[in-house]
C-alpha atoms as one frame of an Amber mdcrd trajectory, in Angstrom:
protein
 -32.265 -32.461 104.324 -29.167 -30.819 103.355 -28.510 -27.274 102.175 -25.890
 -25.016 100.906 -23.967 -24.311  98.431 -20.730 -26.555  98.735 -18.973 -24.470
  95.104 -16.559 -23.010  97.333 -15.272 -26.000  99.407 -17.065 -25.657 103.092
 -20.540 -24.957 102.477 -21.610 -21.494 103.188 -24.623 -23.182 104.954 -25.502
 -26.497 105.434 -27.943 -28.658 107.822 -28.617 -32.014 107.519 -30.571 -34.576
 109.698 -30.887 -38.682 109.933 -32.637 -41.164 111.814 -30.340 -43.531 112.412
 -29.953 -46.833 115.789 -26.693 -47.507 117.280 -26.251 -50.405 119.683 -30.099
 -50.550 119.593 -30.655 -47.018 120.603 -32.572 -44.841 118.231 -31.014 -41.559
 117.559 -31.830 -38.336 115.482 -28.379 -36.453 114.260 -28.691 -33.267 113.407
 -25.749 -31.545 111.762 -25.367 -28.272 110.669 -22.883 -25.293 110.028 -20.956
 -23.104 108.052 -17.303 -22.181 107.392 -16.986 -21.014 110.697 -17.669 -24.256
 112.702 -19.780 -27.329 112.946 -23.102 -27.763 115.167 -23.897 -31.374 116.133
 -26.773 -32.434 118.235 -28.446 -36.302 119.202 -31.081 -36.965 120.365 -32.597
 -40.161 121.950 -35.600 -40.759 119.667 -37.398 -42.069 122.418 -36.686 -40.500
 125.724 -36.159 -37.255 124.362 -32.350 -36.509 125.755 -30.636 -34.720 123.784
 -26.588 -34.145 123.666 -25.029 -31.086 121.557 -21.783 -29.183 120.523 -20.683
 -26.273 118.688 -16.819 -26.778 117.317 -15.236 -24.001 115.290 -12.907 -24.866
 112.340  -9.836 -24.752 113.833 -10.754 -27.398 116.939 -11.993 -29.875 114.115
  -8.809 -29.639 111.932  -6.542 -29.831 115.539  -8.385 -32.955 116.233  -7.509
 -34.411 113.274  -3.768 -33.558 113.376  -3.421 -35.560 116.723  -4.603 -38.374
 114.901  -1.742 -38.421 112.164  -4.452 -37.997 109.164  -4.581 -34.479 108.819
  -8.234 -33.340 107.264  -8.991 -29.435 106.712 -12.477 -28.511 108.121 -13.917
 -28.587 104.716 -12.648 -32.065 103.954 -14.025 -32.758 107.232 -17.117 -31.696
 106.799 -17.868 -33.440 103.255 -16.766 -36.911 105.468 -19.548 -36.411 107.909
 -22.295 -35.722 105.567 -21.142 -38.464 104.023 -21.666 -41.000 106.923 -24.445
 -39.451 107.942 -25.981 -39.834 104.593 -24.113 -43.004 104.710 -23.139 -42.954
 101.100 -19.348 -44.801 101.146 -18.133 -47.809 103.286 -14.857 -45.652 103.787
 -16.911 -43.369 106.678 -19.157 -44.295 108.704 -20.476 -42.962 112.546 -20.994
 -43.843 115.655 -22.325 -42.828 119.031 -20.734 -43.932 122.409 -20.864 -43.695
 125.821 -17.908 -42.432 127.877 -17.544 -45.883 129.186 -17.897 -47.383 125.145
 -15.407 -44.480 124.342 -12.643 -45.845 126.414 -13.119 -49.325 126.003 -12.413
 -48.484 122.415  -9.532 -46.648 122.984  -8.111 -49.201 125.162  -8.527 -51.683
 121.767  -6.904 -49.187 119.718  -4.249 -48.404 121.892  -3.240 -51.350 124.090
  -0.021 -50.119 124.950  -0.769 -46.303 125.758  -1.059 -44.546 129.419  -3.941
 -45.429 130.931  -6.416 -43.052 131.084  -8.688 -41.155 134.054 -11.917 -42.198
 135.245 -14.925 -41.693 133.074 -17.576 -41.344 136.004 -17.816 -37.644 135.891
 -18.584 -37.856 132.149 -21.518 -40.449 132.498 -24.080 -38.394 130.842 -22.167
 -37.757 127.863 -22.420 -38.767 124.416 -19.442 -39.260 121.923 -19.957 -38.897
 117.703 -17.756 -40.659 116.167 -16.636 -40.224 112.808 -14.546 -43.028 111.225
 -12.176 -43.050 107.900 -11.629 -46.118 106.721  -8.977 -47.002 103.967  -6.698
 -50.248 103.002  -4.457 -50.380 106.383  -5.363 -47.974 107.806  -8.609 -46.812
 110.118  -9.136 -43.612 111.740 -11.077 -43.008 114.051 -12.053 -38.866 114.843
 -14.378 -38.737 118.602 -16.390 -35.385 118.638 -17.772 -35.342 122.649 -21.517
 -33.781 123.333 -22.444 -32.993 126.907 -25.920 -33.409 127.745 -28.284 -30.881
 127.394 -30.598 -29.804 130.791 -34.105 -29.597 129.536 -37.082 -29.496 132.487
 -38.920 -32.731 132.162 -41.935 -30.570 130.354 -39.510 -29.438 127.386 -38.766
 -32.976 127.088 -42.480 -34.335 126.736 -43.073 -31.377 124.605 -40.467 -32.410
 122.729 -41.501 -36.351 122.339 -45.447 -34.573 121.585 -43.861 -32.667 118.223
 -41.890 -35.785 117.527 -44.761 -38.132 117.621 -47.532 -35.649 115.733 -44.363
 -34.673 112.815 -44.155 -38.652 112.426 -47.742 -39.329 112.308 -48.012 -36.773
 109.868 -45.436 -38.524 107.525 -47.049 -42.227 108.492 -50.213 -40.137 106.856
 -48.558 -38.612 103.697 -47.283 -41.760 102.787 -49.843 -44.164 103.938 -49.841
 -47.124 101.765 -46.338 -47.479 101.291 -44.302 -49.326 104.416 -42.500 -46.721
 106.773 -38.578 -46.834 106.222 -36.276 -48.568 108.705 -33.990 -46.967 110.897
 -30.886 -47.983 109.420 -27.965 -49.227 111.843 -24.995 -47.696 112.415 -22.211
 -49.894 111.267 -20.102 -51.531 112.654 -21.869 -52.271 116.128 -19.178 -51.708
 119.119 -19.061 -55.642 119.803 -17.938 -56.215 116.523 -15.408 -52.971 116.211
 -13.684 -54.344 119.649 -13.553 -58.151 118.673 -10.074 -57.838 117.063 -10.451
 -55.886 114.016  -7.716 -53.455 115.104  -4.429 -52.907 113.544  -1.538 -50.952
 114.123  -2.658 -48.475 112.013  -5.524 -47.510 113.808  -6.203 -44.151 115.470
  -8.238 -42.723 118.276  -7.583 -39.210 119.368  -8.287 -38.437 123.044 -10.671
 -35.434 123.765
């Protein structure tokens, strides 16, 4: 559910949330903000991990100057609700591993210096946000470190998960429960050659 009031550009408040499966893993985004910065969290629908950032304005619209496609944080911001909500084929998200991260990279940048090892940064998770126009493919890597919860938080957390969707299996009983939709396109697919020189992948 989104909310806000978007008249002036960046919203002065806005939150949004998805179910959504990457790679087979079922994640819930959560997005929210104001014209101050952007909140992102996901959250392993099943295991209950959860990985989130806070980025102010400016880091969002630095990223996007190191990737040659300049977007101001509002512009930004109307891109990721966008893919979240996944309304256009021109954006569309992601979530990687470390590991996944720089594989990609690697694809997108064959020639560049190579990079350093990803070990220490096993546990986190990457959002990706990719523009996608004629020629040209962008894609903008927001990184999430893992969030420490005690193993009760986490099964309290999975409890309110599993009543909140029982509760909306009962409210709409009768009608056929919606399908995660998949995040598009899958990793195999984005690294089996369907990179150009055009295409962009800021390191974080």
């Amino acid at each position: 559910m989104a909310s806000g009031d978007s008249s002036a550009g960046v919203t002065v408040g806005f939150s949004k949330t998805a179910r959504r499966t990457f790679h087979d893993v079922p994640y819930l985004l959560a997005v929210s903000g104001d014209c101050e910065g952007l909140c992102i969290e996901v959250e392993h629908a099943e295991e209950g991990q959860k990985w989130r950032s806070r980025f102010p304005a400016r880091f969002i619209e630095e990223i996007t100057q190191r990737t040659g496609n300049a977007k101001k944080f509002d512009i930004f911001v109307r891109m990721l609700l966008s893919a979240l909500a996944q309304e256009s084929d021109a954006v569309y998200l992601d979530v990687l591993t470390a590991r996944d991260l720089e594989m990609l990279r690697r694809h997108a940048n064959p020639q560049g210096p190579p990079t350093t090892s990803t070990s220490g940064q096993s546990d986190k998770r990457y959002l990706i946000l990719t523009y996608r126009v004629e020629f040209d493919k962008v894609h903008y890597p927001l990184p999430l470190p893992l969030e420490v919860r005690s193993e009760v938080d986490t099964l309290r957390a999975q409890l309110a998960r599993a009543r909140a969707e029982l509760s909306e299996a009962r409210a709409t009983s009768g009608t056929s429960p919606s399908v995660a939709s998949h995040g598009k396109p899958p990793l195999a697919g984005a690294l089996g050659g369907g990179f150009g020189p055009d295409e962009r992948l800021v390191a974080v």
